[in-house]
MIVEXDREN-472762 format. One record per residue: residue in one letter; x, y, z of N, C-alpha, C, CB in turn. Coordinates in steps of 0.05 Angstrom, whole numbers, padded with zeros to 5 digits, always signed. Atoms other than C-alpha are relative to their C-alpha. Glycine has a CB too. Layout:
N
AXYZXYZXYZXYZ
...
END
This chain:
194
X+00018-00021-00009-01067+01267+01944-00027-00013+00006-00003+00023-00022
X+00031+00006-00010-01134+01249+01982-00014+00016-00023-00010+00013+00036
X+00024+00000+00026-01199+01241+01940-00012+00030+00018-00030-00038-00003
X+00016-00024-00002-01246+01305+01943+00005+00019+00017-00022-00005+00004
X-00006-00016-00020-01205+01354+01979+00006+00025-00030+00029-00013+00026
X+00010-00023+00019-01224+01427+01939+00023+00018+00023-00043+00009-00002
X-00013-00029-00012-01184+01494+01957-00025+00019-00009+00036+00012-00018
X+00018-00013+00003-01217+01555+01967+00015+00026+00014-00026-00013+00009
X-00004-00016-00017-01200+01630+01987-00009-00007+00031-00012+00021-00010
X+00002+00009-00032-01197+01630+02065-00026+00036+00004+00046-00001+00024
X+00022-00026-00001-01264+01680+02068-00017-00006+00030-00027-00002-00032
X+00021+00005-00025-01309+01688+02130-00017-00018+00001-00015+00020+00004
X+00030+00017+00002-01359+01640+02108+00019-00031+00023-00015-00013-00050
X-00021+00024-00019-01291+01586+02141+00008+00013+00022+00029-00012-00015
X-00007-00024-00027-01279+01644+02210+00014-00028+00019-00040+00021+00021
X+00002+00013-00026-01306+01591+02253+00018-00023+00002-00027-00007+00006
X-00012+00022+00003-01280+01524+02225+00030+00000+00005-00006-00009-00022
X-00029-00007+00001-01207+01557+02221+00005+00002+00022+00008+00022-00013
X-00007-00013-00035-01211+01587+02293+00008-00034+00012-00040+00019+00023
X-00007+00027-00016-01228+01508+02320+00023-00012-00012-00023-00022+00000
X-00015+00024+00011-01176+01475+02273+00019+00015+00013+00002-00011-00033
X-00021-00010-00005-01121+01528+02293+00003-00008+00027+00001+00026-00007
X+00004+00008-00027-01136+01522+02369+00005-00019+00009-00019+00002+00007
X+00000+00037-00003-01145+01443+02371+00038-00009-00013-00035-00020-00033
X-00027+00002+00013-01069+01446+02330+00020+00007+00016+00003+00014-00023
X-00020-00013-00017-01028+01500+02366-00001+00014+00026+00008+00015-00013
X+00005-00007-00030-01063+01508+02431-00020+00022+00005+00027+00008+00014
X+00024-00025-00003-01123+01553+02463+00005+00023+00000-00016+00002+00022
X-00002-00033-00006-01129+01625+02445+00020+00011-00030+00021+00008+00040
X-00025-00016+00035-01077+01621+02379-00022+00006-00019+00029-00032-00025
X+00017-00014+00020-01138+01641+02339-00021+00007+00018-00009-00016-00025
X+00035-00013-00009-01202+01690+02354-00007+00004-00024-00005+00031+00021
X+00005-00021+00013-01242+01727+02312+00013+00021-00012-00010+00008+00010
X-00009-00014+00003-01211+01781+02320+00024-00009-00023+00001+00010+00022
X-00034+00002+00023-01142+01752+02295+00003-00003-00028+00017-00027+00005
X+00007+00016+00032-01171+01714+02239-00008+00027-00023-00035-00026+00004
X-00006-00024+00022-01196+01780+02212+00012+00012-00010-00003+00015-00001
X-00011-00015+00009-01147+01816+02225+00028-00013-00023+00005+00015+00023
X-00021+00011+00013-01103+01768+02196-00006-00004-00033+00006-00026+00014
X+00013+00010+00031-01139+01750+02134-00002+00030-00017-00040-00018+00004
X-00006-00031+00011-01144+01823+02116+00022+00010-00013+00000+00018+00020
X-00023+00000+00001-01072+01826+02117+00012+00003-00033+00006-00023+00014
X-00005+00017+00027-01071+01782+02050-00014+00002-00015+00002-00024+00000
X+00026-00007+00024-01129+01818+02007+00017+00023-00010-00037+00011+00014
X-00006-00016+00018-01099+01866+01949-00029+00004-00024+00027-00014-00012
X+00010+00002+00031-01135+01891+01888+00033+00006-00016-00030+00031-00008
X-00022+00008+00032-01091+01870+01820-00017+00008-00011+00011-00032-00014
X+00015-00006+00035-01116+01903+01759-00018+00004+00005-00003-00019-00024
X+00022+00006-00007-01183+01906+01793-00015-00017+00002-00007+00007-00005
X+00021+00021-00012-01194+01840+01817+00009-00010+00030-00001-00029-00021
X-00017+00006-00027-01183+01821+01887+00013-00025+00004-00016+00002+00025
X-00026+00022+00004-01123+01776+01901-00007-00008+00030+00038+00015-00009
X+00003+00006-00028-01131+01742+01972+00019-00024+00002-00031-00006+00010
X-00027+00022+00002-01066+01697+01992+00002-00022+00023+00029+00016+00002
X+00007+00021-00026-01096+01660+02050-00024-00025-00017-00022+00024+00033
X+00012+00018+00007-01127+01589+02034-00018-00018+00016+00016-00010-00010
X+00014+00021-00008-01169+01536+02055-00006-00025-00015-00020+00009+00006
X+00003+00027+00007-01167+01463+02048-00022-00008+00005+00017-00016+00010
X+00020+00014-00012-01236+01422+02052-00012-00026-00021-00022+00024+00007
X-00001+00032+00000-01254+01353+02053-00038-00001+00004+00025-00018+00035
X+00032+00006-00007-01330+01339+02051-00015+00029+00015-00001-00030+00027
X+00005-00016-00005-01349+01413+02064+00015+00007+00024-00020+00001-00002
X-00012-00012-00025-01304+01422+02126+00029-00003-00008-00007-00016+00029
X-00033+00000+00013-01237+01451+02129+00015-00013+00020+00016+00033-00005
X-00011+00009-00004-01190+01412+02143+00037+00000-00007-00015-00013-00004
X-00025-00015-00001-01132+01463+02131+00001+00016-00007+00016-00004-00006
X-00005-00025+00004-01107+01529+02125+00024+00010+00005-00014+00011+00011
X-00027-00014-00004-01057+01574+02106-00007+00030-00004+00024-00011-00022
X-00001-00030+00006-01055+01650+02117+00021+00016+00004-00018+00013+00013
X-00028-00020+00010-01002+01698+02090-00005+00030-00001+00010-00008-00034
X-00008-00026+00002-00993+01768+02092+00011+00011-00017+00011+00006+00015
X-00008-00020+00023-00985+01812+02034+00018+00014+00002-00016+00017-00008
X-00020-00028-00010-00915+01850+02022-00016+00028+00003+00026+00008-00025
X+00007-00025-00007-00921+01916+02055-00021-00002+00022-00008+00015-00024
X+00020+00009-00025-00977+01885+02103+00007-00011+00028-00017-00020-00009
X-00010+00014-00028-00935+01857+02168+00028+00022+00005+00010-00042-00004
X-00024-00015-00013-00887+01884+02216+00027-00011-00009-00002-00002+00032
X-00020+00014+00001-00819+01867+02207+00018+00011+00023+00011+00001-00027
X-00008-00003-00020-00796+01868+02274+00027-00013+00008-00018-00004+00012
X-00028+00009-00022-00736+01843+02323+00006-00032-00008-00009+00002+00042
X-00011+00033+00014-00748+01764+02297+00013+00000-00025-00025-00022-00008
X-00009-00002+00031-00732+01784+02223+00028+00015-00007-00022+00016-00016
X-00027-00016+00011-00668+01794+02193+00000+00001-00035+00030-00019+00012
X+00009-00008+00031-00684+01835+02125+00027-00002-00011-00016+00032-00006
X-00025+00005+00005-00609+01846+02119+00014-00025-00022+00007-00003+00025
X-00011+00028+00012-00602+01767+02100-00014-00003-00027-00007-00029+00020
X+00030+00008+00017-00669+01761+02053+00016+00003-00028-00034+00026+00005
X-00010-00003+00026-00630+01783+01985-00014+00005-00015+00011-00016-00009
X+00020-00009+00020-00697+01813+01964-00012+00021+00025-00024-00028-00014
X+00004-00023-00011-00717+01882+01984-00029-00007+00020-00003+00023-00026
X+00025+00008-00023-00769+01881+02045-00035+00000-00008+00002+00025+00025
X+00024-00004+00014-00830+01909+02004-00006-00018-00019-00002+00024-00011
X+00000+00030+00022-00825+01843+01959-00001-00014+00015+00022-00009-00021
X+00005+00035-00016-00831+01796+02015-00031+00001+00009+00022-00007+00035
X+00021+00004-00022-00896+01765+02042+00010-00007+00022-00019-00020-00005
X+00001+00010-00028-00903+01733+02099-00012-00023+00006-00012+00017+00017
X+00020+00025-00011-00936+01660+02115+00005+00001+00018-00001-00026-00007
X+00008+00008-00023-00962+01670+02177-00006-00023+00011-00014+00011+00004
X+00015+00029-00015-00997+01603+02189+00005-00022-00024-00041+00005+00008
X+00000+00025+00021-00994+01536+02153-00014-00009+00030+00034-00019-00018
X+00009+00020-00027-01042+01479+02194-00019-00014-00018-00018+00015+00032
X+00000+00028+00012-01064+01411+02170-00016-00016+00023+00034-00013-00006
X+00007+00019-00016-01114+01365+02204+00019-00017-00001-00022-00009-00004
X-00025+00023+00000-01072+01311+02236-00008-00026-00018+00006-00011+00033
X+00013+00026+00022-01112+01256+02197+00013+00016-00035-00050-00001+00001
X-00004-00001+00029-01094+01293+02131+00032+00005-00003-00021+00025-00016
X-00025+00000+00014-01021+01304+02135+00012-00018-00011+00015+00007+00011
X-00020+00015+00009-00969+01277+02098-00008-00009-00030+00005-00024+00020
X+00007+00009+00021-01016+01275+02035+00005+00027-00023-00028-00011+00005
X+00000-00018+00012-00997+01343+02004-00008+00017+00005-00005-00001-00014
X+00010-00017-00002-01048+01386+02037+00012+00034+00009-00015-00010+00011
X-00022-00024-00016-00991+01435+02069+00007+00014-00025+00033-00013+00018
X-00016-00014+00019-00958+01444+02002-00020-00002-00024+00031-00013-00005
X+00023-00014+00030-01021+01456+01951-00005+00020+00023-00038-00022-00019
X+00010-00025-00007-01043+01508+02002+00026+00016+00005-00019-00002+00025
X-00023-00016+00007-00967+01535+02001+00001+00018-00026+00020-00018-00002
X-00009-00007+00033-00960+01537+01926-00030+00013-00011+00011-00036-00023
X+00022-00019-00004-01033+01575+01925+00006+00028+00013-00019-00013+00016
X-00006-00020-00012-01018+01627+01969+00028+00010-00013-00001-00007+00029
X-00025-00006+00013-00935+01631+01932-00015+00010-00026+00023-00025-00003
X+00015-00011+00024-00979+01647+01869-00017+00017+00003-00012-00016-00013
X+00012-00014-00007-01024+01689+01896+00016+00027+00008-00013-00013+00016
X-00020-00024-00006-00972+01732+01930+00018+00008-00022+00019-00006+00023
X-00018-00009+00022-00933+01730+01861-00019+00021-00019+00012-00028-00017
X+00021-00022+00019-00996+01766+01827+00003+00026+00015-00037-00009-00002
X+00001-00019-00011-00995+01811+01881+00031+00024-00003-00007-00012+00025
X-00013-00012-00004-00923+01831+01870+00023-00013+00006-00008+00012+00013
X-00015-00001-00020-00880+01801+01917+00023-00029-00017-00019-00005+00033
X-00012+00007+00012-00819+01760+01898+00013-00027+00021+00014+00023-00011
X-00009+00021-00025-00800+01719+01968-00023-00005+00018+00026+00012+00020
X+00020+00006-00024-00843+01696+02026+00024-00003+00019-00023-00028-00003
X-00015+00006-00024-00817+01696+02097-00013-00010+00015+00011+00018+00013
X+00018+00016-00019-00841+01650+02150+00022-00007+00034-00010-00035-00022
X-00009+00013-00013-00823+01628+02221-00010-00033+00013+00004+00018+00012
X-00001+00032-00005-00820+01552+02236+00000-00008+00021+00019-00013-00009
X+00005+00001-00035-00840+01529+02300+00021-00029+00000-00044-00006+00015
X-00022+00018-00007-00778+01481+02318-00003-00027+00012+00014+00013+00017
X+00009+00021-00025-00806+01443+02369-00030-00017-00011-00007+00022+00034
X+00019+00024+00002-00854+01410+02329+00003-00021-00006-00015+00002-00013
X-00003+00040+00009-00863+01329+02320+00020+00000-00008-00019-00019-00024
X-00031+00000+00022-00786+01319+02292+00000+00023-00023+00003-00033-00020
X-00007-00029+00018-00785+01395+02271-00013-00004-00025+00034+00007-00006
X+00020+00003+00038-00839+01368+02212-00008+00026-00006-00038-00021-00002
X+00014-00027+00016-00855+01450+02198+00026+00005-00013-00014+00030+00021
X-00026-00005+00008-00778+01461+02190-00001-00014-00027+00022-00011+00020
X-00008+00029+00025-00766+01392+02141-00026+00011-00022-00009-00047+00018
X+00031+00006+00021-00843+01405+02106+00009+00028-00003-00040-00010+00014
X-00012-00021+00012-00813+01485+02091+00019-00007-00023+00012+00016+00020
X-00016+00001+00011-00750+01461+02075-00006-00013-00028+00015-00008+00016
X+00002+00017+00025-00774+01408+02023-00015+00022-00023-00019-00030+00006
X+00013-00012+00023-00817+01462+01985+00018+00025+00001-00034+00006+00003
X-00020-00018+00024-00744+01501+01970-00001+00022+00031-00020+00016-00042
X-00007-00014-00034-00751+01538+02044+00026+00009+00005-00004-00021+00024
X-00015+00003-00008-00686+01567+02060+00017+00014+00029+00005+00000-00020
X-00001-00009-00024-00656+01584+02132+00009+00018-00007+00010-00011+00020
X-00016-00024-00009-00642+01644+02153+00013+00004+00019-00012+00017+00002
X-00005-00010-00025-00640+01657+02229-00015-00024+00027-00015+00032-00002
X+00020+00015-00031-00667+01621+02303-00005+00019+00008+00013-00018+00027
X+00003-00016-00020-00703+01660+02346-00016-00014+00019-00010+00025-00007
X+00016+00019-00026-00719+01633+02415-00019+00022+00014+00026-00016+00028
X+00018-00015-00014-00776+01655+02448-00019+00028-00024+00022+00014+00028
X+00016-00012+00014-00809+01684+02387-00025+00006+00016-00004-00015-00023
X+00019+00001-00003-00872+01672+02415-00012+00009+00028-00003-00019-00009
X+00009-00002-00024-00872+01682+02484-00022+00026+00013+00026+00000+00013
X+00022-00008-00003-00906+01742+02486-00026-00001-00007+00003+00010-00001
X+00023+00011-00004-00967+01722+02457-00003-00016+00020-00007-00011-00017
X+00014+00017-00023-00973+01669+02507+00000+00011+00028+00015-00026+00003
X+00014-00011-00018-00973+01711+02562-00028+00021-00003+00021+00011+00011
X+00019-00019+00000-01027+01753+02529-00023-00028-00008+00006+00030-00023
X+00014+00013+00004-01069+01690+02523-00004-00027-00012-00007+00012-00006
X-00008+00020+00009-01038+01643+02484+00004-00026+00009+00014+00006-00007
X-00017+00026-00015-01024+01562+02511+00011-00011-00016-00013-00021+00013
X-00018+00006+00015-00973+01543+02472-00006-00037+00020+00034+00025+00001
X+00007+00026-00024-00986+01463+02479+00015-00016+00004-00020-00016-00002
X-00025+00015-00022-00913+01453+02499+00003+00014+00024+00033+00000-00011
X-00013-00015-00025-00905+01508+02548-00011+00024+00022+00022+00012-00013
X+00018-00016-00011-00967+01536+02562+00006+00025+00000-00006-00007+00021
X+00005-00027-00001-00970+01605+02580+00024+00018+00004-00018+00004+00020
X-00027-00010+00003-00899+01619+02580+00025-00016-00019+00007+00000+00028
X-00006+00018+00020-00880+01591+02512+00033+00017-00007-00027-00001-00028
X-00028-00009+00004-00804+01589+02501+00009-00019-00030+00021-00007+00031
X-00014+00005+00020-00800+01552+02433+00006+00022-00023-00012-00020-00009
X-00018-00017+00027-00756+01573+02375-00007-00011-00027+00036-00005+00002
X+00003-00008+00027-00767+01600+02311+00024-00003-00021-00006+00027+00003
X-00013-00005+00026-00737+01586+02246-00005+00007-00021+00007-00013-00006
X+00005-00026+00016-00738+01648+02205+00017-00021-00025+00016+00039+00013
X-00010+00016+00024-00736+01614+02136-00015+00019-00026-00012-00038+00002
X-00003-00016+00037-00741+01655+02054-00005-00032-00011+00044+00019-00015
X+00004+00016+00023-00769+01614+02001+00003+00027-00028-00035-00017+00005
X+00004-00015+00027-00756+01657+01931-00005-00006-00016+00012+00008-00010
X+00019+00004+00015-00808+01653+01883+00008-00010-00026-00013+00021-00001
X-00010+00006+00033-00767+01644+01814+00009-00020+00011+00022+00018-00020
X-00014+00042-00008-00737+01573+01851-00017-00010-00005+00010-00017+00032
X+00027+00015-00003-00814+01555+01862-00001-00016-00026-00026+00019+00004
END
């Protein structure tokens, strides 16, 4: 594990730093404002009366230099990519990790999977018993697939062209630009394996 790299809730005071790291990672327009709020929102509960927030931030000398934001069960759609059917844990018990992203200088040192196993604890206070995620396929030798799988990740489903509509609403996907046709691997991690 790299020297002086702190976690931290993923709070507004990191909007901006998150927006450029996400952008510079998975291409112009995959984060705004807007998204980041609405996304980060997503993953705020009160427990017992303290607020639980399941989105993270990695940082290295005051700048982040990674992030993960998840979605609280009961907080995301479960649309046409998801097959609840398979999950073997009722839908209102799953999160969601929306995002995992890793400066390219810091991977391969842990930072993916302490801001995993933060957010899997976080969502376990909140409730929830699984996480669901889709895996972008087509990355560097499928490293989101392999770096899921190793932290107990298990497949579910492919879906091609997950994404494509965002990228016509703005998105540059920075294999396929504006008409992004990579595939998704809908992958369950369950929390008592963790």
């Amino acid at each position: 594990m790299p020297e002086k790299i702190s976690y931290q809730p993923l709070t507004a005071e990191y909007y901006e730093q998150v927006i450029a790291l996400g952008n510079k990672v998975h291409g112009d327009g995959y984060l705004t404002l807007e998204k980041i709020v609405l996304w980060t929102t997503k993953g705020i509960e009160q427990v017992n009366g303290s607020t639980v927030n399941t989105s993270f931030v990695a940082l290295h000398q005051g700048q982040v230099i990674g992030f993960r934001i998840t979605y609280s069960a009961k907080k995301w759609p479960i649309d046409e990519w998801c097959s609840p059917s398979q999950w073997q844990v009722a839908e209102d018990k799953c999160c969601y990790f929306k995002c995992n992203t890793v400066d390219e200088q810091f991977r391969g040192q842990g930072v993916g999977k302490k801001l995993l196993m933060l957010a899997i604890e976080a969502a376990k206070t909140q409730g929830a018993l699984a996480g669901i995620s889709h895996l972008w396929k087509q990355s560097p030798n499928n490293s989101a697939v392999n770096y899921f799988s190793r932290c107990k990740g298990q497949p579910i489903a492919s879906h091609v062209g997950k994404w494509n509509e965002e990228s016509k609403q703005g998105y540059s996907c920075v294999l396929c630009g504006y008409d992004c046709q990579c595939e998704a691997a809908e992958m369950i991690i369950y929390f008592d394996k963790t």
